[in-house]
Backbone as a ProteinNet text record, in pm:
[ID]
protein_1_A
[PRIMARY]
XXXXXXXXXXXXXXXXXXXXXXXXXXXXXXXXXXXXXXXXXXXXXXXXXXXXXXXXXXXXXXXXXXXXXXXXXXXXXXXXXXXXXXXXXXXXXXXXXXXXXXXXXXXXXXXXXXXXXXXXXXXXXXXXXXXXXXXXXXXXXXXXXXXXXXXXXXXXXXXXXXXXXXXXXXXXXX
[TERTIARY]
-1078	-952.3	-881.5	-877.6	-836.7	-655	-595.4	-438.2	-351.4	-257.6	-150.7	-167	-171.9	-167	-321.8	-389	-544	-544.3	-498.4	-431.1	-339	-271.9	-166.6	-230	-317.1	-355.4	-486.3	-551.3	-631.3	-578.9	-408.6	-341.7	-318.8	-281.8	-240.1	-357.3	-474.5	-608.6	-656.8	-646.5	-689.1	-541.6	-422.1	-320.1	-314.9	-245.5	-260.1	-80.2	-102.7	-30.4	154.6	123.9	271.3	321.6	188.3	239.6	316.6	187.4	288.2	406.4	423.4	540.1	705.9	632.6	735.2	778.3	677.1	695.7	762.9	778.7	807.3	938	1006.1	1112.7	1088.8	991.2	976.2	941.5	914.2	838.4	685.8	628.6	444.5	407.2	477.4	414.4	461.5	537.1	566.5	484.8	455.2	301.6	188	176	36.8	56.9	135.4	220.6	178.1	219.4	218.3	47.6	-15.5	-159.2	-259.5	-243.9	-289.1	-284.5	-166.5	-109.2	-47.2	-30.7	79.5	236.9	283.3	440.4	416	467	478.5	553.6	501.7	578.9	689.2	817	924.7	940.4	1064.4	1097.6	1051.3	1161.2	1218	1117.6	988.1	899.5	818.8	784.5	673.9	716.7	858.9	899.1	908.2	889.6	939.1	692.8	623.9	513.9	492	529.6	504.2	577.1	647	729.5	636.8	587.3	518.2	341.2	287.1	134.7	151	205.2	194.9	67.4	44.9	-90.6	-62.9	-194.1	-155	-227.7	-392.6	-364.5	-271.1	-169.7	-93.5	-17	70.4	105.2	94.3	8.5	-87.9	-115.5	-118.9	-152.8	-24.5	28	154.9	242.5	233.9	256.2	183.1	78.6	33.8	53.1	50.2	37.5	170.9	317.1	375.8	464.2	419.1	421.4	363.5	217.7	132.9	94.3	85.2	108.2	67.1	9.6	-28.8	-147.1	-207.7	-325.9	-351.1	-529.8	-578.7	-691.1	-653.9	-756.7	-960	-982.3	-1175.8	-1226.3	-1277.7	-1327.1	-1487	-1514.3	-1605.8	-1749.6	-1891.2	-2001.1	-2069.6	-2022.4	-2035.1	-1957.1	-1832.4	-1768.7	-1826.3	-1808.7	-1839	-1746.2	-1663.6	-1555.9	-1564.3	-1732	-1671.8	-1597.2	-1493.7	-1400	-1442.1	-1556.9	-1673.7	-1646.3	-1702.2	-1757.1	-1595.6	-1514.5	-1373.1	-1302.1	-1308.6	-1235.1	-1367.9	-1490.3	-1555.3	-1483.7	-1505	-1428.3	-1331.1	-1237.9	-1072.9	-1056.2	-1150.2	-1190.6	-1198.6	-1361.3	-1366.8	-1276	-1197	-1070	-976.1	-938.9	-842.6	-860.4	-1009	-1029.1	-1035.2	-1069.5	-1110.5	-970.3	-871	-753.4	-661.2	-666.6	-598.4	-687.6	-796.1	-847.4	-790.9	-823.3	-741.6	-583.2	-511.1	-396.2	-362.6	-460.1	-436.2	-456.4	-525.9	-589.1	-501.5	-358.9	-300.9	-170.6	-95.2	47.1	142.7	249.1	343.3	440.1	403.8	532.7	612.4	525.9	597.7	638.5	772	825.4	706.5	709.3	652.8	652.3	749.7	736.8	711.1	655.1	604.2	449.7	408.9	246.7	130.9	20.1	-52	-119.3	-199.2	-309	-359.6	-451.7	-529.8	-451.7	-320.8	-246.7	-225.9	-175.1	-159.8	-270.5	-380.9	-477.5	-535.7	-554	-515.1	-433	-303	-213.4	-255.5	-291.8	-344.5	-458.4	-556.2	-649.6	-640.8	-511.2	-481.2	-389.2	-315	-274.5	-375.7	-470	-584.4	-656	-661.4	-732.9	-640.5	-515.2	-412	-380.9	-420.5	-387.5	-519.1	-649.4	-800.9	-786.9	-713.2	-695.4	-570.9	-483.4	-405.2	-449.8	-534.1	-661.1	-711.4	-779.2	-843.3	-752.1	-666.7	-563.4	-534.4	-473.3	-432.1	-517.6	-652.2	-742.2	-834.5	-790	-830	-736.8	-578.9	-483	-467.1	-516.3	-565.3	-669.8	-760.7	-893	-866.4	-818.9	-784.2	-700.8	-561.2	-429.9	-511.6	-580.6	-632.7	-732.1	-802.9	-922.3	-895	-760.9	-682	-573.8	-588.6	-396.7	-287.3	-294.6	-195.3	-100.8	34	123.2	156.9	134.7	104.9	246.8	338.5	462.1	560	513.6	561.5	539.2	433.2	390.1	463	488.5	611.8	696.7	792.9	897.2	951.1	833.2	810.4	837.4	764.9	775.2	948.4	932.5	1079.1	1175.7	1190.4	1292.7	1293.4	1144	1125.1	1174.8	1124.5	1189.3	1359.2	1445	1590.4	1599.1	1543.6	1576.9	1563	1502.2	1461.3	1581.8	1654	1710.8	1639.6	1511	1431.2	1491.5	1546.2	1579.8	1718.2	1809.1	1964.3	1906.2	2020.3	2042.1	1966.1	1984.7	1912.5	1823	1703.3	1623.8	1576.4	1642.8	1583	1506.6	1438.2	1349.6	1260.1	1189.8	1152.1	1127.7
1947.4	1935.8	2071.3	2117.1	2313.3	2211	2309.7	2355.9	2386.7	2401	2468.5	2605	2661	2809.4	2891	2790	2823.3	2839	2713.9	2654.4	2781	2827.8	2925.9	3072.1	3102.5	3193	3164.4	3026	3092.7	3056.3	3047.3	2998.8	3169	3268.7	3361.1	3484.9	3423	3440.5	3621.3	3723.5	3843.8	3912.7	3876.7	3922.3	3966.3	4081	4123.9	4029.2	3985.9	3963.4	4038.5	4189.9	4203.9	4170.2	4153.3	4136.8	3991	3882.2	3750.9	3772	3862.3	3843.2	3859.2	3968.7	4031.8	3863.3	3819.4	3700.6	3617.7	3562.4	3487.5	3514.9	3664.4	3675.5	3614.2	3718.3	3689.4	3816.9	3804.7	3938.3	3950.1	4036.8	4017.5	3955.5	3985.3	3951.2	3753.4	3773.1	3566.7	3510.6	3594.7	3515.1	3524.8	3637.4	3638.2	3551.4	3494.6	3396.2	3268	3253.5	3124.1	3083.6	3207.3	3159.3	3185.4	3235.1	3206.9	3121.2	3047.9	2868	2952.5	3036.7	3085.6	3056.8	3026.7	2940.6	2857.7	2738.7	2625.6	2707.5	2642.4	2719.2	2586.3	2699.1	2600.3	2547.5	2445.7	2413.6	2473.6	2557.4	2661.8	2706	2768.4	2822.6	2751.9	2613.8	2532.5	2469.9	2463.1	2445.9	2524.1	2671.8	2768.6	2785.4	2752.6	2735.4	2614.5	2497.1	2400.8	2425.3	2495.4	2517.1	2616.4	2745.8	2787.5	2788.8	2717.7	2682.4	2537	2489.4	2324	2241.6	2266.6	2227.3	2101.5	1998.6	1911.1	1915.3	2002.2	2026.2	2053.9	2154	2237.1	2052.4	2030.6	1957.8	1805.4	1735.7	1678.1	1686.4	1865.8	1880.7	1883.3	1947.2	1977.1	1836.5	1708.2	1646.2	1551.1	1543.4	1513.2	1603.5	1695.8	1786.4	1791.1	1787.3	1769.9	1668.6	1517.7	1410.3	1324.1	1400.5	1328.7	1194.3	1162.6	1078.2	1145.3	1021.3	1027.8	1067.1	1054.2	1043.7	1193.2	1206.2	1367	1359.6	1490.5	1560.7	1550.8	1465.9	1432.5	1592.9	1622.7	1774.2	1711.2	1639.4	1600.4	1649	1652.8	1670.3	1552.3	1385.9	1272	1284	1367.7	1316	1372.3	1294.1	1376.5	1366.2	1509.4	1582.5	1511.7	1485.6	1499.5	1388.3	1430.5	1288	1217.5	1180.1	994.5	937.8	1027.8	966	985.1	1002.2	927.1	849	863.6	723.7	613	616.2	497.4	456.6	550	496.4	427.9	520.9	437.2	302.2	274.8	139.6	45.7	32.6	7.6	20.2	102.1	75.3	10.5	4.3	-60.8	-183	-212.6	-392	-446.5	-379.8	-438	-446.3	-336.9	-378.3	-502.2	-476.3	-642.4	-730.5	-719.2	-847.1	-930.7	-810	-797.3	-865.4	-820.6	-850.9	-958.5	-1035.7	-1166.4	-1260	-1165.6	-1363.2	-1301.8	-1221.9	-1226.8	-1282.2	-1384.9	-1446.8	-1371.1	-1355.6	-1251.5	-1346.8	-1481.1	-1599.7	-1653.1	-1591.2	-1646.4	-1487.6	-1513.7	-1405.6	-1330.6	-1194.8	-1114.8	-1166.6	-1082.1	-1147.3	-1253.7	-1382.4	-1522.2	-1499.1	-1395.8	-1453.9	-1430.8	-1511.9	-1542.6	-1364.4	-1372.3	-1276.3	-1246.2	-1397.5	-1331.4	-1304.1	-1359.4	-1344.2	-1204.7	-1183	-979.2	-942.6	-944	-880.8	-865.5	-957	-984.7	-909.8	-861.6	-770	-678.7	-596.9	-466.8	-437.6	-529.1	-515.3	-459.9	-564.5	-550.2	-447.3	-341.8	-287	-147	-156.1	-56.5	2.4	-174.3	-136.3	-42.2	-101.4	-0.7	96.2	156.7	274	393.9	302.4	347.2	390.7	278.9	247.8	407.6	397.4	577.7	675.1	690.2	823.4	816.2	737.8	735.9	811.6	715.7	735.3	902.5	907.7	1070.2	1207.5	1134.9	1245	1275.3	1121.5	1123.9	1171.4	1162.1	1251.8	1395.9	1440.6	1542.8	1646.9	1542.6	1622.5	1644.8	1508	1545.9	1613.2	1635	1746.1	1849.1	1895.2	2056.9	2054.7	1993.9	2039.7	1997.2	1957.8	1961.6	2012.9	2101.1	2143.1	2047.2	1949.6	1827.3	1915.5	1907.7	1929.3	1803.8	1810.3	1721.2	1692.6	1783.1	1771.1	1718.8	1758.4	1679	1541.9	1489.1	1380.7	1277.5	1399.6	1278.1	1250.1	1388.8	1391.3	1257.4	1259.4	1140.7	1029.1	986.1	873.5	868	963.4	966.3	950	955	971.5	811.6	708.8	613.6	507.4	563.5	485.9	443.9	592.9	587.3	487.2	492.4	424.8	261	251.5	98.5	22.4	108.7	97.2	59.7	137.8	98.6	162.2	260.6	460.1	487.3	551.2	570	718.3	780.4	939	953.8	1118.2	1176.6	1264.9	1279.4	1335.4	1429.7	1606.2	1665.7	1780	1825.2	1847.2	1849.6	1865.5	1830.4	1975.9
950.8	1021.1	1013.8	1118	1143.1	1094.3	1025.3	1000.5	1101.9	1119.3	1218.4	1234.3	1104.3	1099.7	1228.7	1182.9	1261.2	1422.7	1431.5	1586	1652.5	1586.5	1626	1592	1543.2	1534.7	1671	1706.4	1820.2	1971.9	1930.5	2060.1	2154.3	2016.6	2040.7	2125.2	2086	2140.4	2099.9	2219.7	2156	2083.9	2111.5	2065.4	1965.5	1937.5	1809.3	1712.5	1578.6	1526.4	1582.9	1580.2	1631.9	1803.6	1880.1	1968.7	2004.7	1909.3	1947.5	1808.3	1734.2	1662.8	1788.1	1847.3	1968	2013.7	2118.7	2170.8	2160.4	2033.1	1923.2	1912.5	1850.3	1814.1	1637.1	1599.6	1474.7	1373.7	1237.4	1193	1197	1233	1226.1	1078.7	939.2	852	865.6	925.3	920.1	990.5	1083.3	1199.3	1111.2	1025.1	913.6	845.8	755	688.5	695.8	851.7	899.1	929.7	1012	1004.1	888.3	815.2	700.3	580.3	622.6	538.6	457.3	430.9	299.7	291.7	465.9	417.2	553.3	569.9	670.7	738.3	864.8	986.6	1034.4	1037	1077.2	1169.8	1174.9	1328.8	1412.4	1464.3	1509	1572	1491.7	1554.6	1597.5	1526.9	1593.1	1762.1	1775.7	1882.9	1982.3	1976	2032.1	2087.5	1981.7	2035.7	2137.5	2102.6	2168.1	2311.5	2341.4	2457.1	2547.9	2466.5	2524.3	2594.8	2477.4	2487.8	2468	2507.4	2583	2557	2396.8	2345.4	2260.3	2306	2227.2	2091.5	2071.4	1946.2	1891.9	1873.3	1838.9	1798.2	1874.2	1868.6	1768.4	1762	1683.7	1572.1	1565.5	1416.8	1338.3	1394.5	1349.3	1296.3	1387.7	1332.4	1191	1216.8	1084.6	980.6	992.4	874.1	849.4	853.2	817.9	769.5	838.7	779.9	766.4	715.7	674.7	717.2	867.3	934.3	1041.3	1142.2	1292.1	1303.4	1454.1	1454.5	1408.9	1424.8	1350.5	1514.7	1562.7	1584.1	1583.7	1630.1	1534.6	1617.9	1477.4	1490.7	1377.8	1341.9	1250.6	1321.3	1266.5	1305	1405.9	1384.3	1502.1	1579.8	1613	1723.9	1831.1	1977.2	2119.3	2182.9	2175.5	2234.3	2403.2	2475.7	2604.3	2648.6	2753.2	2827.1	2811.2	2933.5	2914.8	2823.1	2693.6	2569.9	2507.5	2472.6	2447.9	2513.2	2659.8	2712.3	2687	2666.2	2639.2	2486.6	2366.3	2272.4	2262.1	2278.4	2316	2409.1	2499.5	2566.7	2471.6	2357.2	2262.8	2107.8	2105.8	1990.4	2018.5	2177.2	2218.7	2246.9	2242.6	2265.7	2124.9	2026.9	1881.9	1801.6	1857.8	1810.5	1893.4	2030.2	2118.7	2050.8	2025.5	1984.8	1825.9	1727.6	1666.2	1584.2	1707.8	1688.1	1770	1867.9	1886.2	1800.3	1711.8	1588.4	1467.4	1454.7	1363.9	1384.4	1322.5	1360.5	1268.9	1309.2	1291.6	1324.7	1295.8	1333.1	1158.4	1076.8	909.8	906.2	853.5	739.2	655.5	687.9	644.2	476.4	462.6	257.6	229.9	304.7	241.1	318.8	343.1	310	225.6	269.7	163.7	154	18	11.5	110.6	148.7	215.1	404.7	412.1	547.5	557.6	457.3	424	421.9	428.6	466.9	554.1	664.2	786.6	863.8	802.6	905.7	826.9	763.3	711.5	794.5	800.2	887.8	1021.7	1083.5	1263.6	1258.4	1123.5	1172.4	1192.6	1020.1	1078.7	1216.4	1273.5	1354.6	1540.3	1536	1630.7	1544.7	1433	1382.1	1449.8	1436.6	1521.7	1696.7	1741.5	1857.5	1882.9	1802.2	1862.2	1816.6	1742.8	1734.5	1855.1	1903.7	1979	2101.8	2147	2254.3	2239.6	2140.3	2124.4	2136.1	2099.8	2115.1	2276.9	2332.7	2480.6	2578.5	2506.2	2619.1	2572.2	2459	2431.7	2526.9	2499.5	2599	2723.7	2768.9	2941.1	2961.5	2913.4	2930.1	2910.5	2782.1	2790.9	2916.3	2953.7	3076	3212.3	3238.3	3366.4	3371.2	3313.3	3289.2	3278.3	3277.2	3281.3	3204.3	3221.8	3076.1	2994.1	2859.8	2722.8	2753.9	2721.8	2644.4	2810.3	2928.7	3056.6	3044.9	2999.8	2966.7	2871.3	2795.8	2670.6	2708.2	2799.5	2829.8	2927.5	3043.4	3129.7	3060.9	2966.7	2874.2	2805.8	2739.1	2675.6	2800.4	2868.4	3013.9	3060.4	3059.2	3074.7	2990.7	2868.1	2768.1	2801.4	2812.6	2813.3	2939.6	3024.6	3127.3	3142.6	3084.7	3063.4	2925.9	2874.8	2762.9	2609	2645.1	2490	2363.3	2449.7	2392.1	2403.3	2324.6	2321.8	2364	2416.7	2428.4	2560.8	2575.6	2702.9	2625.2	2738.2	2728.1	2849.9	2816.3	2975.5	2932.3	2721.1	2798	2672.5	2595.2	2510.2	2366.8
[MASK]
++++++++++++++++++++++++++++++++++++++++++++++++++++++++++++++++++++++++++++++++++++++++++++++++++++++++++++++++++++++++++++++++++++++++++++++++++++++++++++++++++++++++++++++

């Protein structure tokens, strides 16, 4: 699982360190810093990347790695990166989790169930935890190899959300 620092060091591609420091509005040794894991890269800057290289690695990682949470990236030696072969996955994660979470009832109070009922929702939640790897790594692939924009994509959503009243606040741009 490549780091942030990695990601941002091959976002910047032949650039030399001071030039995306220029970019940035930063010091060259904080861009060495940052891609070399020696200090977390802040807000500030992770936003100021995500604005510019509209990556959903970048993106992705960044969020797990800083709260240790959300889907990851499959960079492993079994995975197959191509489209096909992730929207076939995600087909399959997404039926094993609906399936899933139809044979779990969520009609008793959480704190009164049994052993084995809690295991059961640990299970169904495993399995929609499988099911947004999946998802994330398939709007992944397709945004990078169509240019789609990732972060247009949220924004859309986030804009949808407000509108439907799921979501308080505005959202114009991400």
């Amino acid at each position: 699982m490549k780091k942030v620092g990695e990601i941002m060091k091959e976002l910047r591609g032949d650039d030399t360190q001071q030039k995306q420091a220029l970019k940035m509005s930063i010091a060259r040794e904080t861009v060495s810093r940052y891609e070399t894991g020696k200090d977390k890269v802040n807000i500030d800057v992770a936003r100021q990347y995500s604005a510019k290289y509209d990556n959903p690695r970048f993106a992705i990682t960044v969020q797990n790695q800083y709260t240790g949470t959300g889907p990851v990236l499959l960079d492993g030696e079994n995975v197959d990166l191509h489209r096909s072969a992730i929207k076939e996955k995600t087909l399959e994660e997404l039926e094993e989790a609906f399936n899933r979470l139809k044979k779990t009832s969520l009609a008793k109070p959480l704190a009164c169930l049994e052993i084995y009922e809690k295991q059961d929702l640990h299970d169904a939640l495993e399995e929609l935890i499988e099911a947004s790897t999946a998802i994330s790594n398939l709007v992944a692939v397709v945004c990078m190899e169509s240019d789609i924009s990732y972060k247009s994509l949220w924004l859309d959503h986030y804009n949808y959300l407000i509108s439907k009243g799921f979501l308080k606040g505005e959202m114009t741009t991400c």
